[in-house]
C-alpha positions in Angstrom: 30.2 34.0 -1.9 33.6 33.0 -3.4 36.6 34.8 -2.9 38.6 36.2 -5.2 41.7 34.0 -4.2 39.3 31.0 -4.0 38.2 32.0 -7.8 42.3 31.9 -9.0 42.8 28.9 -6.8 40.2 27.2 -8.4 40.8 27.9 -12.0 44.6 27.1 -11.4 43.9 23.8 -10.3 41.5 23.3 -12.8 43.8 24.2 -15.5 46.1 22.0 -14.1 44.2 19.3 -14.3 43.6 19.9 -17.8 46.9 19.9 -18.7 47.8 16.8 -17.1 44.4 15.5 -18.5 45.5 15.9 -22.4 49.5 15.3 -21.2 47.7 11.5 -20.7 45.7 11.7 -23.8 48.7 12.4 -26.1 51.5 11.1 -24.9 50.7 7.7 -26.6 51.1 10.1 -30.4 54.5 10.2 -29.5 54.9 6.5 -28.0 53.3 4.9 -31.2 56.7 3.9 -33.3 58.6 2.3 -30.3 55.1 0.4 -29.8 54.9 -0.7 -33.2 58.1 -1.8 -32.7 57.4 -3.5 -29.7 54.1 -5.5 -30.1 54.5 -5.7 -34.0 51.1 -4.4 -35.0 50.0 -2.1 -37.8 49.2 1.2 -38.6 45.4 1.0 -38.2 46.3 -1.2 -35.1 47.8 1.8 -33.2 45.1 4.0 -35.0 42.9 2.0 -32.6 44.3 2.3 -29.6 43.1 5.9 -29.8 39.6 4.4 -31.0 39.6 2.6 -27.3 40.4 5.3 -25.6 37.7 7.5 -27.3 35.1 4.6 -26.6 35.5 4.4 -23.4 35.0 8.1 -23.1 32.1 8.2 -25.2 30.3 5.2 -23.3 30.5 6.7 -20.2 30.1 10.6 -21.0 26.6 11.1 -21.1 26.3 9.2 -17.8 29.0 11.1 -15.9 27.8 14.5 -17.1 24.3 13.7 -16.0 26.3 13.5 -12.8 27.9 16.4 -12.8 24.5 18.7 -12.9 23.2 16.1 -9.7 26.1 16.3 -7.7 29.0 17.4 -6.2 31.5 18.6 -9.1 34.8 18.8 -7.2 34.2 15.4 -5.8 33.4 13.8 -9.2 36.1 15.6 -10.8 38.9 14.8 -7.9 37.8 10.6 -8.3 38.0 10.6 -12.4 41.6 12.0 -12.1 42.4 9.3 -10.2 40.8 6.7 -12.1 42.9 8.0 -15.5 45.9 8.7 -13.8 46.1 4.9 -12.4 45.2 3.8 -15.9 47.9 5.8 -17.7 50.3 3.9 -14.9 48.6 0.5 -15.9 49.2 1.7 -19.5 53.3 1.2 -18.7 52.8 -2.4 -17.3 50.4 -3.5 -20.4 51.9 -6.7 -21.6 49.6 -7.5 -24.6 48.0 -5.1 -27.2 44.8 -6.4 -25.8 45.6 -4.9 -22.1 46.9 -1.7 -23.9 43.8 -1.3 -25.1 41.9 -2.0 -22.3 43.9 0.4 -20.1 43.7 3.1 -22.5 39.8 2.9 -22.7 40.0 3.2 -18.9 41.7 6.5 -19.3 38.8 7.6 -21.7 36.1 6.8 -19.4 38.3 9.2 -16.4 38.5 11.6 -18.6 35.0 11.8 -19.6 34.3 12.7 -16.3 35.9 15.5 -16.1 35.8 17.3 -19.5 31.9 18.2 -18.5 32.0 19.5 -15.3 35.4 21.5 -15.0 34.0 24.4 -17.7 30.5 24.7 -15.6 32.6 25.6 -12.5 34.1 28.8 -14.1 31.6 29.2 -15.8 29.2 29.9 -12.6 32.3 31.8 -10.9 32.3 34.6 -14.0 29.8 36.4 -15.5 29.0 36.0 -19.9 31.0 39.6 -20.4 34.6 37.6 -19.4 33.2 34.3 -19.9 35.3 33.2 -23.1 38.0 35.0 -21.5 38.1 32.8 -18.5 37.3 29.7 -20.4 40.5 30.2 -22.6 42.5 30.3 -20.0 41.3 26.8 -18.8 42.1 25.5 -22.3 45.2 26.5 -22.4 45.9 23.1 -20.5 44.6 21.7 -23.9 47.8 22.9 -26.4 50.1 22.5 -23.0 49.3 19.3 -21.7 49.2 18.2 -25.5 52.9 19.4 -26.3 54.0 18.3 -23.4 52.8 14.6 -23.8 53.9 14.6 -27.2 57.7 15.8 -25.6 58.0 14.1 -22.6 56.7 10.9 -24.7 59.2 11.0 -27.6 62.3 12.5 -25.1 61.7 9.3 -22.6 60.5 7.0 -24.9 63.5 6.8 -26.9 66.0 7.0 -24.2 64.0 5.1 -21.4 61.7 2.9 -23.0 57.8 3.7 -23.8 56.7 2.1 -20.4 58.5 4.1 -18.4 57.1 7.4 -20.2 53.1 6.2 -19.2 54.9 6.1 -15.3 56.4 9.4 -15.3 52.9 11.1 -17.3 50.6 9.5 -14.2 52.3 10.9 -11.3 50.8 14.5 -11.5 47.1 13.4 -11.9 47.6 11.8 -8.1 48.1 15.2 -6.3 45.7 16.9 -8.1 42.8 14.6 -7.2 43.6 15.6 -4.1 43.8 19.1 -4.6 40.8 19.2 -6.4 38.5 18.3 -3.2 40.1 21.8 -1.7 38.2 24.1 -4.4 34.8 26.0 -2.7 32.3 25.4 -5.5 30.4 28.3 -6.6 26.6 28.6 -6.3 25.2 27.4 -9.4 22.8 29.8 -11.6 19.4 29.0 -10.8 20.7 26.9 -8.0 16.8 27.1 -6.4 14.9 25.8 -9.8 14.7 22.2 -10.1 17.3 20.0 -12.3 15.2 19.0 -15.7 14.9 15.5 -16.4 16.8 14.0 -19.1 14.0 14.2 -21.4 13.8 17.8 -20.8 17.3 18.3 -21.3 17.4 16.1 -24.5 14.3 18.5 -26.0 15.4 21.5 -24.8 18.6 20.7 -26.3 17.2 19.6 -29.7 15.0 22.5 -29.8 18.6 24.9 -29.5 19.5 25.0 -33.2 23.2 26.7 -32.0 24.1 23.9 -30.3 23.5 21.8 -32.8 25.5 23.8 -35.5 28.0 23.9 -32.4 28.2 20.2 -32.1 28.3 19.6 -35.8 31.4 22.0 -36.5 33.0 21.2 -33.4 33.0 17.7 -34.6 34.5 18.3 -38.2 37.1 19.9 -36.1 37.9 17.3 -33.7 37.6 14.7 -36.9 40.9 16.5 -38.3 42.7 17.9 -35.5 42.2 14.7 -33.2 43.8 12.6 -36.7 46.1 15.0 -37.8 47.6 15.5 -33.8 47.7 11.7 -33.2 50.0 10.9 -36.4 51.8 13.9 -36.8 54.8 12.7 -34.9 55.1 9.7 -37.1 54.6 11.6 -40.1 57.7 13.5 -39.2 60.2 10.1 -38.3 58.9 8.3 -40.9 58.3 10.2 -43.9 60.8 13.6 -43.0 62.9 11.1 -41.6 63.9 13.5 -38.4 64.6 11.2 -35.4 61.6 11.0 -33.2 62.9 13.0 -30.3 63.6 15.9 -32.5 60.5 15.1 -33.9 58.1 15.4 -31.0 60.3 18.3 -29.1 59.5 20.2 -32.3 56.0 19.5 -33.0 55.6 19.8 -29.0 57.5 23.1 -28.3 55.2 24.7 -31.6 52.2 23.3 -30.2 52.7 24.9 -26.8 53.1 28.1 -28.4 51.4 28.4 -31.0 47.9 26.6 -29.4 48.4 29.3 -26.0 48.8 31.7 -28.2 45.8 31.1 -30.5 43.6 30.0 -27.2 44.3 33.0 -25.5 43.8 35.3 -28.5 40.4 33.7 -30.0 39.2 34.2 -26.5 39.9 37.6 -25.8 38.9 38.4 -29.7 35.7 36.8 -28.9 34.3 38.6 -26.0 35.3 41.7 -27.6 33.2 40.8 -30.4 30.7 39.6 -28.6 29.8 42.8 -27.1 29.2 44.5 -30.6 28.4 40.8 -32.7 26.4 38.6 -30.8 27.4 35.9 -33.8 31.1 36.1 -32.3 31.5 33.2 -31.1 30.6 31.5 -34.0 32.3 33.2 -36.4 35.8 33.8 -34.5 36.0 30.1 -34.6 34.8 30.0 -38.2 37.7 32.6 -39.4 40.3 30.4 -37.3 39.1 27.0 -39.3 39.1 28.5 -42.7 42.2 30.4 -42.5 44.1 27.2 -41.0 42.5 25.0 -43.8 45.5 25.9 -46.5 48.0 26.1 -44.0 47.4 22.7 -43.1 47.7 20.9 -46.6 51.1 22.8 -47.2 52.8 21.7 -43.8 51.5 18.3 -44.7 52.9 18.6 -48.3 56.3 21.0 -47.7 59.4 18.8 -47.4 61.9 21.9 -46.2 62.6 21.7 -42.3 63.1 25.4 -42.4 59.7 26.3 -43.8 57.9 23.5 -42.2 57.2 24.9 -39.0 56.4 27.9 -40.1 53.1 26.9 -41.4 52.4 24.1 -38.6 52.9 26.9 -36.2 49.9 29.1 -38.2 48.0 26.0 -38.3 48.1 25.2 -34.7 47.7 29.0 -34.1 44.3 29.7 -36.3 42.9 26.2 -35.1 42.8 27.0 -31.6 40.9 30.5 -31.8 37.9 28.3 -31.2 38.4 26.5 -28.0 37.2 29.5 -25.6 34.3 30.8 -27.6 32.7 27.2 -28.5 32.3 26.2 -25.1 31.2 29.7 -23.8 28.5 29.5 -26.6 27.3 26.1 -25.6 27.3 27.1 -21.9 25.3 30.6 -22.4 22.7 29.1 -24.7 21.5 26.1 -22.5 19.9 26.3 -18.5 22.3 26.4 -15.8 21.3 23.3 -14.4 21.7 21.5 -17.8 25.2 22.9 -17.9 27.3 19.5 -17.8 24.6 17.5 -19.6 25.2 19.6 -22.5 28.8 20.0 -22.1 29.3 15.6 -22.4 26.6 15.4 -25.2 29.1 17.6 -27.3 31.9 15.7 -26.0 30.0 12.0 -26.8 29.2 13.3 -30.2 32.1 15.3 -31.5 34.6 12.4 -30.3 32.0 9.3 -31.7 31.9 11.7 -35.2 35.2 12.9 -35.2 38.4 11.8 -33.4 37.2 7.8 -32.4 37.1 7.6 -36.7 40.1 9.7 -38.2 43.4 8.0 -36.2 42.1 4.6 -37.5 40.9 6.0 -40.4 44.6 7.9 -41.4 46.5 4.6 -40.6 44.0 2.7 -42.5 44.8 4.7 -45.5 48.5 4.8 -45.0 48.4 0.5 -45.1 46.4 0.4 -47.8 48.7 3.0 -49.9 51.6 2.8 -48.4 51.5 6.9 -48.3 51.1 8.1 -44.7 51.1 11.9 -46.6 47.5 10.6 -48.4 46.1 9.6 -44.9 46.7 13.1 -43.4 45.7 15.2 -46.3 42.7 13.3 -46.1 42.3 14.4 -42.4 42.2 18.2 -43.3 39.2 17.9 -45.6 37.0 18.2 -42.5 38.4 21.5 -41.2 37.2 24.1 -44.0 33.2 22.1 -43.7 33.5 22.6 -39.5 34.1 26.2 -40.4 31.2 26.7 -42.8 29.1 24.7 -40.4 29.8 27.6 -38.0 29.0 30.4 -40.9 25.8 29.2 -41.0 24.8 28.6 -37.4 25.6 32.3 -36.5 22.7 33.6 -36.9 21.0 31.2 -35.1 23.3 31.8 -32.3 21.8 35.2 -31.9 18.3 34.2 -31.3 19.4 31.4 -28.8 21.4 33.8 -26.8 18.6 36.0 -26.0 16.1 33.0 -25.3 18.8 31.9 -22.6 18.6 35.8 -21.2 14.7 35.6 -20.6 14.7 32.3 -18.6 
């Protein structure tokens, strides 16, 4: 039995690790006009540096989560933090676009490690009533780590060079590889059944019409938000014309706030839901992607500093209501021991659909039409369709829910 204390040690550390996880992941948004300047490469050039990344966290994913449900979490977790925290270091010393790249892929495939196994550890600490709850909480290491990257990238970057910004970001991940070998880890459900093959996985998982809906909205998301993050920065030195530290301080301080805030209350507003509205979790996140769909367009399209925040703040806000309940819903619908399977097929496929295509995708549009604006209003199209996706899934939700119950 875990302790309480080990229970809040755990989730801190994992938390922390998620922030430091996306601190890595996004930094590089606010790096990308002092390395255009640099290495003298194009827009869809630095639109594929995040491509590289998200490759080599989509090629190893599926392997590394089939890991995570054969052995030790902690210890898989505690050696992929290492491996992307000595990339994002290497990331400083690349001397070629061709190394950058490579580096960043390197990052991707730490990363991957992680994202699958961290949420089945709380998850098997708590039970479903304070499931989303507890989930959010991890994720809050998702708008955090994000805003601080984009900060701490654009603050050091322009006063210390863009190298030295990837050295600073990789010094946390070190002690918390080590830290992450001191968390107990809890029993997991149906610890005594067998682990399904992958071809029992793959069906069962096929045959789970919520986690497909799941996977397919989750992945319009990440298709807008993993664009529209990545280039926002830019869009703010180069077409605002604000200088880029004031630029990613800014868009980093809202983003802190605004995406806690919105984590923490999507969660909470979900498992109160959930108890009445078994579609909750669905349609939370569904609410949060329409409502954010107009707000969106008009922070893209309003040229007054005063009122642009405003509306980037509400975006960020209404986006991030779904973080908590999505991955609760994918966790209670599938078998415990499939757990981190499931949890790196939705990561392969929402980041090979989604945010591998729209950084490239923007900056490919932006060349072409010399309009960065066009690029990103492009970007939002996908947020209103992930939220419909969701709509429709709900009631399928329902009946997966209780098939999970009976096993």
């Amino acid at each position: 039995m875990i302790t309480n204390r080990m229970k809040v040690f755990t989730i801190v550390v994992l938390t922390s690790i998620n922030f430091v996880n996306y601190l890595d992941r996004f930094i590089i948004s606010a790096l990308l006009p002092f390395i255009k300047q640099d290495m003298q490469i194009s827009d869809a050039q630095l639109g594929l540096l995040h491509t590289a990344f998200t490759i080599g966290y989509l090629a190893s994913s599926p392997v590394l989560g089939l890991l995570g449900d054969r052995m030790s979490r902690k210890w898989l977790a505690s050696f992929c933090v290492f491996l992307w925290s000595i990339a994002t270091a290497l990331s400083g010393r690349a001397q070629s676009y061709a190394s950058l790249q490579t580096v960043r892929a390197m990052v991707g495939i730490g990363e991957a490690g992680y994202g699958p196994v961290a949420p089945t550890l709380i998850s098997d600490s708590y039970s479903e009533a304070v499931r989303s709850r507890m989930l959010s909480i991890y994720f809050i290491g998702t708008p955090l780590g994000s805003a601080v990257g984009i900060i701490l990238g654009g603050t050091w970057g322009q006063h210390f060079g863009w190298r030295t910004a990837f050295l600073v970001a990789a010094i946390p991940g070190f002690l918390l590889a080590i830290l992450a070998l001191f968390i107990k880890e809890p029993r997991r459900s149906a610890e005594a059944t067998r682990t399904p093959s992958i071809a029992e996985t793959l069906r069962y998982l096929m045959k789970t019409p919520s986690y497909i809906y799941n996977v397919a909205g989750t992945t319009a998301l990440t298709f807008a938000v993993g664009g529209l993050a990545y280039w926002f920065p830019s869009f703010l030195s180069r077409v605002r014309g604000w200088e880029v530290s004031q630029a990613t301080q800014l868009f980093g301080s809202t983003t802190v706030v605004a995406g806690v805030a919105g984590t923490m209350f999507g969660g909470f507003l979900a498992d109160i839901w959930h108890a009445k509205n078994r579609k909750a979790y669905f349609l939370i996140s569904a609410i949060g992607m329409l409502l954010a769909t107009p707000l969106a367009v008009t922070s893209i399209l309003i040229e007054s500093k005063a009122w642009a925040f405003p509306f980037v703040f509400l975006t960020i806000f209404f986006l991030f209501f779904n973080t908590g309940p999505l991955n609760a819903a994918i966790i209670s619908v599938v078998h415990p021991r499939m757990r981190a399977t499931a949890m790196a097929l939705n990561i392969l496929f929402i980041h090979l659909l989604g945010d591998a295509i729209s950084p490239v995708l923007i900056g490919k549009i932006s060349d072409l039409t010399n309009s960065l604006i066009l690029g990103m209003l492009v970007g939002t199209i996908a947020i209103p369709i992930g939220g419909l996706i969701l709509i429709l899934g709900a009631k399928r939700l329902v009946i997966d829910l209780q098939r999970a119950e009976s096993m």
